[in-house]
C-alpha positions in Angstrom: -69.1 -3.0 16.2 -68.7 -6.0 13.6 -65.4 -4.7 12.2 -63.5 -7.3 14.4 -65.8 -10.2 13.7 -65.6 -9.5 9.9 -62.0 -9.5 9.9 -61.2 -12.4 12.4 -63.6 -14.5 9.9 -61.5 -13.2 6.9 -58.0 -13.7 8.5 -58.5 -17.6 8.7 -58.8 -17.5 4.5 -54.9 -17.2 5.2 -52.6 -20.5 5.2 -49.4 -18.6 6.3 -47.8 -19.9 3.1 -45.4 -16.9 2.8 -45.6 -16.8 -0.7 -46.6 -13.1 -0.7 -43.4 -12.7 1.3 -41.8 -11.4 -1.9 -44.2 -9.1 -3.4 -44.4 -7.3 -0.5 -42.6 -4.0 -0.6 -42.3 -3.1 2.7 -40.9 -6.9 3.6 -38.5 -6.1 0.7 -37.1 -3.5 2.3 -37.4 -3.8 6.1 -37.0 -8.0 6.1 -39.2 -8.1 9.4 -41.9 -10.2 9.4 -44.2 -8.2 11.2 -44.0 -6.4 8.0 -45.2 -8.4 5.6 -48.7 -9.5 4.8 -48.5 -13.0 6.6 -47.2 -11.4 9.5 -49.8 -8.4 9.1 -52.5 -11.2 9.1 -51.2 -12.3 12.6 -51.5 -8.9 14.0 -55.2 -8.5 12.4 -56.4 -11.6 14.3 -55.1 -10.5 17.3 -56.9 -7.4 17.0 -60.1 -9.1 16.6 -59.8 -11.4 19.2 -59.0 -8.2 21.4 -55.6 -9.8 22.3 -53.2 -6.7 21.3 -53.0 -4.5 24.4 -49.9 -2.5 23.0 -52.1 -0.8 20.4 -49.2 2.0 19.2 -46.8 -0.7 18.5 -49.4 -3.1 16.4 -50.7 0.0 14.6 -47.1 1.0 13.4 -46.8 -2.2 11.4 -50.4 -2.0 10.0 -49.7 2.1 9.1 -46.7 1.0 7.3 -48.7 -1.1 4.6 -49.0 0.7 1.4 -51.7 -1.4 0.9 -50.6 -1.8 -2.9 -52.1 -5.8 -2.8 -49.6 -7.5 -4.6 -49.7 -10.0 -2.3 -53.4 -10.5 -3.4 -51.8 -11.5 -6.8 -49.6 -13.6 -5.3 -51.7 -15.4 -2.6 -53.0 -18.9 -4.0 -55.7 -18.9 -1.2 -57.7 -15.9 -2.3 -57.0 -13.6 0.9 -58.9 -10.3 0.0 -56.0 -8.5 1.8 -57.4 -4.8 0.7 -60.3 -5.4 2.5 -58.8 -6.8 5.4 -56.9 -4.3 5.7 -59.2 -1.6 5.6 -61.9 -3.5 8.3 -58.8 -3.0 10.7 -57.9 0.3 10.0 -62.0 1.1 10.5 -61.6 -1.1 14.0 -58.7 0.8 14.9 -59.8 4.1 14.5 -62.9 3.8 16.8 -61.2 2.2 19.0 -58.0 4.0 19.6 -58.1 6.6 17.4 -54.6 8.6 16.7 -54.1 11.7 19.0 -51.1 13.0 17.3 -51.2 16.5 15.4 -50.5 15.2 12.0 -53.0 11.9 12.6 -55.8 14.5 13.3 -55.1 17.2 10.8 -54.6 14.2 8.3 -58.4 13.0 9.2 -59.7 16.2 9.0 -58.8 17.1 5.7 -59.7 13.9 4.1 -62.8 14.3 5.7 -63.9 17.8 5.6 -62.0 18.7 2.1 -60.9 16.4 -0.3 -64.1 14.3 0.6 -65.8 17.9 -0.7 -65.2 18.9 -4.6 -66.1 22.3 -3.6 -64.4 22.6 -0.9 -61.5 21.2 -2.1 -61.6 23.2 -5.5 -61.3 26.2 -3.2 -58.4 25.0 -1.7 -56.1 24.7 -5.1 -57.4 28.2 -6.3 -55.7 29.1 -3.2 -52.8 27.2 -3.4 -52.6 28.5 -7.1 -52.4 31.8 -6.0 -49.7 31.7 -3.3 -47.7 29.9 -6.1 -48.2 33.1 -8.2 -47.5 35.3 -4.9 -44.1 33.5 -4.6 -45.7 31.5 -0.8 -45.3 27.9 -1.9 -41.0 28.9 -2.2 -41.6 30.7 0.8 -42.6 28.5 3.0 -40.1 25.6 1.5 -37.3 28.3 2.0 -38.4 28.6 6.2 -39.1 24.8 6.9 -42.2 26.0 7.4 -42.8 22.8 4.9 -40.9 19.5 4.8 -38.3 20.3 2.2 -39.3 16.7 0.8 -42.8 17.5 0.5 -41.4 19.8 -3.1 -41.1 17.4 -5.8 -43.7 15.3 -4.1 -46.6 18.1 -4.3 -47.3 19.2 -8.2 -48.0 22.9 -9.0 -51.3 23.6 -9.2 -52.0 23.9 -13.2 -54.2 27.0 -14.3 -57.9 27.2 -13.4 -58.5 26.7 -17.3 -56.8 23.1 -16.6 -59.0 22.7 -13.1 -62.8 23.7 -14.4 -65.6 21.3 -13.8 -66.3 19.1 -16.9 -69.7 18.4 -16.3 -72.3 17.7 -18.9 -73.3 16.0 -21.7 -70.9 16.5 -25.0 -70.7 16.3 -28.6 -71.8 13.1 -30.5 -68.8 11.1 -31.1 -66.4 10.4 -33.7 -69.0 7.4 -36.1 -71.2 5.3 -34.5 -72.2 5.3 -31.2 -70.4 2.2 -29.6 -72.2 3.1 -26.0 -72.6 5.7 -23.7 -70.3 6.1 -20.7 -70.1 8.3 -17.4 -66.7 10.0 -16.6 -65.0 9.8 -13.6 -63.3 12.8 -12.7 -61.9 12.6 -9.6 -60.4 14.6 -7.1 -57.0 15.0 -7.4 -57.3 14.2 -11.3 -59.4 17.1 -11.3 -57.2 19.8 -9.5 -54.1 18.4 -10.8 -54.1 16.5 -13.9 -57.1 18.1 -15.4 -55.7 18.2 -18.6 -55.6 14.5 -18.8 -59.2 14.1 -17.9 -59.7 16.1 -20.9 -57.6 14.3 -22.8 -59.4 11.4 -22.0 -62.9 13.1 -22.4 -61.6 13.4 -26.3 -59.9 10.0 -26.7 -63.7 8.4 -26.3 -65.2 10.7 -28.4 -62.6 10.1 -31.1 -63.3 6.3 -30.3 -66.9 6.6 -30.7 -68.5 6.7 -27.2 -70.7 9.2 -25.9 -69.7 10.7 -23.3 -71.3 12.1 -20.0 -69.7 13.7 -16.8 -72.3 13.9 -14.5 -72.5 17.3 -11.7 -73.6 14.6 -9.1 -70.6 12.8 -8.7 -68.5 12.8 -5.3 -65.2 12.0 -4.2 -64.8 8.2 -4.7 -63.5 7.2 -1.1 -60.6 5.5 -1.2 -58.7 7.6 0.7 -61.0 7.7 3.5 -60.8 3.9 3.3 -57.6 4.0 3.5 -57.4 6.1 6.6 -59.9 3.9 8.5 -62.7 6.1 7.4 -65.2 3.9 6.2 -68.5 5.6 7.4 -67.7 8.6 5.9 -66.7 7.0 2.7 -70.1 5.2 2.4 -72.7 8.3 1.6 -69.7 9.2 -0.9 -70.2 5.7 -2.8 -73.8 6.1 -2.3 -74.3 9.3 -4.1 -72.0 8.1 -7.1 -74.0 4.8 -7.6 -76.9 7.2 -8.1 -74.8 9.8 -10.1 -74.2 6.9 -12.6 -77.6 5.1 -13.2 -78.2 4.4 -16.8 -75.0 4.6 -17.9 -72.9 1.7 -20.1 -69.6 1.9 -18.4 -68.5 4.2 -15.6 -64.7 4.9 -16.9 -62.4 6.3 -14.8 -58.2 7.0 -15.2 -57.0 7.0 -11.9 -56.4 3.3 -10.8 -56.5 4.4 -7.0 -60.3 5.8 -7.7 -60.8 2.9 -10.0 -60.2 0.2 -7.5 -62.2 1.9 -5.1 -65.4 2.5 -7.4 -65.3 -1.3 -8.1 -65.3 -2.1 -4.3 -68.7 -0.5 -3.7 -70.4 -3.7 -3.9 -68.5 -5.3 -0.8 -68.6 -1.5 1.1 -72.4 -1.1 0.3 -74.0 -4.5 0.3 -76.8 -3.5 -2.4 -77.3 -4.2 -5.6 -77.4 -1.3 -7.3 -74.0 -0.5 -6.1 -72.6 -4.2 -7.2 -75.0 -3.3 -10.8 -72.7 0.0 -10.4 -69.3 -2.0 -10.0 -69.7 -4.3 -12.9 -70.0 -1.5 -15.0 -66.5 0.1 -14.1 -63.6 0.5 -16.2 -60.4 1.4 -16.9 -59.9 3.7 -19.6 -57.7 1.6 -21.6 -59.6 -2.1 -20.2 -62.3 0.2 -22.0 -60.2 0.7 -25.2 -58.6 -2.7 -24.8 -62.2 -4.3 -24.8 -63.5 -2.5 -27.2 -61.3 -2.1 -29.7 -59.1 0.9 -30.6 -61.3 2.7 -33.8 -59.2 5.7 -34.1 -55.4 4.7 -35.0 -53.2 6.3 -32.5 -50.9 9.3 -33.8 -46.9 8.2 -34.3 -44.8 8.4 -31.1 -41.3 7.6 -32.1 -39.7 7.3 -28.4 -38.9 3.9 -26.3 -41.6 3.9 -23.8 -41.4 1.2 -20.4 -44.9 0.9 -18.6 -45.3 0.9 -15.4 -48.8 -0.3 -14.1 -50.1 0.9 -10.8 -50.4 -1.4 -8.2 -54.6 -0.7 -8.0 -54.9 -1.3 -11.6 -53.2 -4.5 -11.9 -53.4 -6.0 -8.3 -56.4 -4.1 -7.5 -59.0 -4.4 -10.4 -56.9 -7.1 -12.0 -56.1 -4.7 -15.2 -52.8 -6.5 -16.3 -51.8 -6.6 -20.5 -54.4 -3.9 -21.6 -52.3 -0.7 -21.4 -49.2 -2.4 -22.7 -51.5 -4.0 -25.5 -52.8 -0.7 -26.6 -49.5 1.0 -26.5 -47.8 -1.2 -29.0 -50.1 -0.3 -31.3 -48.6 3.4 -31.0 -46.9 3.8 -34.1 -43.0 4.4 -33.6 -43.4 3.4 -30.2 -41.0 1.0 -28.8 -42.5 -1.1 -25.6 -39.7 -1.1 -23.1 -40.1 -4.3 -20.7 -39.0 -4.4 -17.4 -40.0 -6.7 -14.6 -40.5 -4.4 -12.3 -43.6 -2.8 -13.6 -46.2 -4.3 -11.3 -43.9 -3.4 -8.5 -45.0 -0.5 -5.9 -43.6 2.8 -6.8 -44.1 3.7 -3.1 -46.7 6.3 -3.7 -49.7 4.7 -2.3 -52.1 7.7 -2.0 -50.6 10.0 0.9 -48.8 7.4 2.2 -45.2 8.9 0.5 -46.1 12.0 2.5 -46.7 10.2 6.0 -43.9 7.2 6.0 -41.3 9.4 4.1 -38.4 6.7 4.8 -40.1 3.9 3.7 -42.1 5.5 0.5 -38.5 7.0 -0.3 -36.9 3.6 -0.5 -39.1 2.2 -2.6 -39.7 4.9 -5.0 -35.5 5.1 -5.5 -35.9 0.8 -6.3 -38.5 1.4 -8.8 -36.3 4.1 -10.5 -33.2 2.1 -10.7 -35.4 -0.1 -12.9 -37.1 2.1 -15.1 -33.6 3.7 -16.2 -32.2 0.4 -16.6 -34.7 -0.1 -19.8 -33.4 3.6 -21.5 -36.8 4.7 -22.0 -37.6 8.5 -22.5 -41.0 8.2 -21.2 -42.8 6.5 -18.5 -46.5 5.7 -18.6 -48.7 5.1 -15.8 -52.9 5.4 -15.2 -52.5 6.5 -11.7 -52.0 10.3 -10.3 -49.9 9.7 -7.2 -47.6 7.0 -9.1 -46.9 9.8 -11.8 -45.9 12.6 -9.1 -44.1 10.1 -7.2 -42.1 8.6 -10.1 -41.7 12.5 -11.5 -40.5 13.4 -8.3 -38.2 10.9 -7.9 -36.7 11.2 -11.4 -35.8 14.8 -10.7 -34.5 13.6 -7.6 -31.8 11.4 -10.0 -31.8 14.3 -12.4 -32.8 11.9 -15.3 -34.5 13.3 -18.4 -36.9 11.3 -18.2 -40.6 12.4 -19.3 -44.3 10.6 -16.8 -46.9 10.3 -18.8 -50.1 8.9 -19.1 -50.5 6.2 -21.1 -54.3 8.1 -22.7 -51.3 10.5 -23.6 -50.4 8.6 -26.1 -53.4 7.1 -27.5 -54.8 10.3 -29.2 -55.5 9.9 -32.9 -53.5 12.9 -34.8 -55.9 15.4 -35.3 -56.6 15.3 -31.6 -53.0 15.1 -30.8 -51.8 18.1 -32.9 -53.9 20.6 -31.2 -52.6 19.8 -27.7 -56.1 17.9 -27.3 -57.3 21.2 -25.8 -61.1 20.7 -26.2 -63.2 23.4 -26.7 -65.8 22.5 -23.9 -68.1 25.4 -24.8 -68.5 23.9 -28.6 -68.6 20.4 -27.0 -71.3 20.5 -24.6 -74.8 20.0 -25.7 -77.8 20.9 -23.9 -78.8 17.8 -21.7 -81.8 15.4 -22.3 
């Protein structure tokens, strides 16, 4: 194994400065050191050098990083903390893998289903229809499910919303500005399908062609996360070749983002750093590009809040703000908070309850301190944790995403319910 060796070598980037002491979330809330990314650093080395023999207790502190990388913004010596972290996690799950119930169901299903869009597509039609069968308040009613897990876990929208988006579409709106390949996703797919298609339109109405190719998998990150890196790599390897001959591969979840432009470092090849150059953001897309189709009028006071993969992760800081000003009627709500964890971190609200819970009630007392109607964020966990913990507050307070707002009017008065039969054309 060269896990340990690749992360001893990478631990001594850090000078134990302790300036990421404050962006941390969990130091922020917990005020131990052993929970902070200096102090995380510590315990990485002494993995590597094979001096930790009380493996539970060292893995608690690493399992409690959200791994949001805000201290990678805030370290002065360059520490690549994401990958750090995720060399350890890899190390410690070969060598002392978790034996608990939840560890191993957890592994499994990353593995075996989300890691599989058919699979996994089975799974929501399911869960769709024990929603309709009255199940999902069933089994919240018996305990059978963590009474927290509600808000936290969306209903699954209508198969209409979860369909496949594959193919080549429509010419866009004017001149061909380039073509792009978009990322779907996994849980953009089953659960916030409608903004993929949203997104599908806003870069046709902005003039890119547009193509969603059937060959794309599951992007990884959450099998990174988990420690999972083997099973993440044929993943990454089948979307580098998904994507060939494409102009940008744009994506609009900043989780899958940040994982898609890290298949240079997980892969070693140049095709897949070729493949990572050429990923974007949706709106570093737009922001790049240039907006060609004005925004339709949105008279409400709107704060952003960008996820911590977008701005810490890919390093995606003004360009959603930027484009949202030019929202007509819309009034930019800052806050400082905004590149702040909203505690969401993939499933990481689902398995460190207390600690994502915290976090996520911090980030709300800030966003209702601006008065804004609507929040926007590019990432789906951050919208169904910040949704969830809105309700929680019982503030009327509307999640968005920010391509949400970005529809020209034509687009925006129909719903942006694309006709995907009268879209797609035949492919070339």
């Amino acid at each position: 194994m060269t896990h340990g060796v690749d992360a001893y070598a990478r631990t001594l980037d850090c000078v134990h400065c302790g300036l990421c002491l404050e962006s941390c979330p969990t130091y922020g809330v917990l005020g131990v050191e052993t929970d902070s990314p200096r102090g995380r650093i510590y315990l990485m080395r002494a993995i590597a050098e094979q001096r930790v023999e009380d493996v539970p207790t060292v893995r608690q502190h690493i399992d409690q990083c959200l791994g949001c990388r805000a201290c990678e913004t805030a370290c002065p010596s360059g520490v690549r903390y994401g990958h750090l972290l995720e060399l350890v996690r890899t190390e410690l799950a070969e060598r002392a893998p978790q034996r608990g119930f939840a560890a191993r169901l957890t592994r499994f299903l990353l593995a075996h289903v989300v890691a599989h869009q058919g699979r996994l597509r089975t799974l929501f039609s399911a869960m769709r229809l024990a929603e309709r069968l009255g199940l999902r308040r069933l089994a919240f009613a018996l305990r059978i499910l963590p009474k927290r897990m509600d808000g936290l876990v969306p209903r699954v929208p209508p198969a209409a919303e979860r369909g496949s988006l594959a193919g080549r579409y429509r010419p866009p709106t004017g001149a061909v500005r380039a073509t792009v390949g978009l990322f779907t996703g996994c849980v953009m797919e089953q659960v916030f399908g409608r903004i993929n298609r949203v997104t599908l339109e806003l870069l046709l109405h902005n003039g890119f062609e547009v193509v969603v190719p059937a060959e794309q998998a599951c992007c990884g990150a959450l099998l990174l996360h988990d420690g999972q890196a083997g099973r993440a790599r044929p993943l990454a390897e089948r979307n580098v070749r998904a994507f060939a001959g494409v102009d940008f591969v744009v994506n609009n979840s900043a989780g899958c983002g940040a994982a898609l432009r890290d298949y240079g470092s997980l892969l070693g090849t140049d095709a897949a750093r070729d493949f990572a150059t050429r990923c974007r953001d949706v709106t570093e897309l737009l922001a790049e590009q240039g907006m060609r189709a004005a925004p339709a009028p949105f008279p409400h006071r709107v704060a952003y809040d960008a996820p911590c993969h977008l701005c810490h992760g890919q390093g995606v800081h003004r360009q959603p703000a930027e484009l949202l000003r030019q929202v007509p009627g819309l009034e930019l709500a800052e806050h400082p908070t905004s590149e702040d964890c909203c505690g969401s971190a993939g499933i990481y609200n689902l398995l460190q309850p207390e600690l994502a819970g915290e976090i996520g009630r911090r980030k709300i007392r800030a966003l209702l301190e601006t008065g804004a109607s609507h929040v926007a964020t590019g990432n789906p966990g951050c919208m169904m944790q910040i949704r969830a913990h809105l309700a929680d507050a019982r503030a009327a307070v509307e999640v968005v995403h920010p391509v949400e707002l970005l529809l020209p009017p034509a687009a925006a008065d129909r719903g942006s319910t694309i006709d995907l039969a009268a879209a797609r054309v035949e492919p070339r």
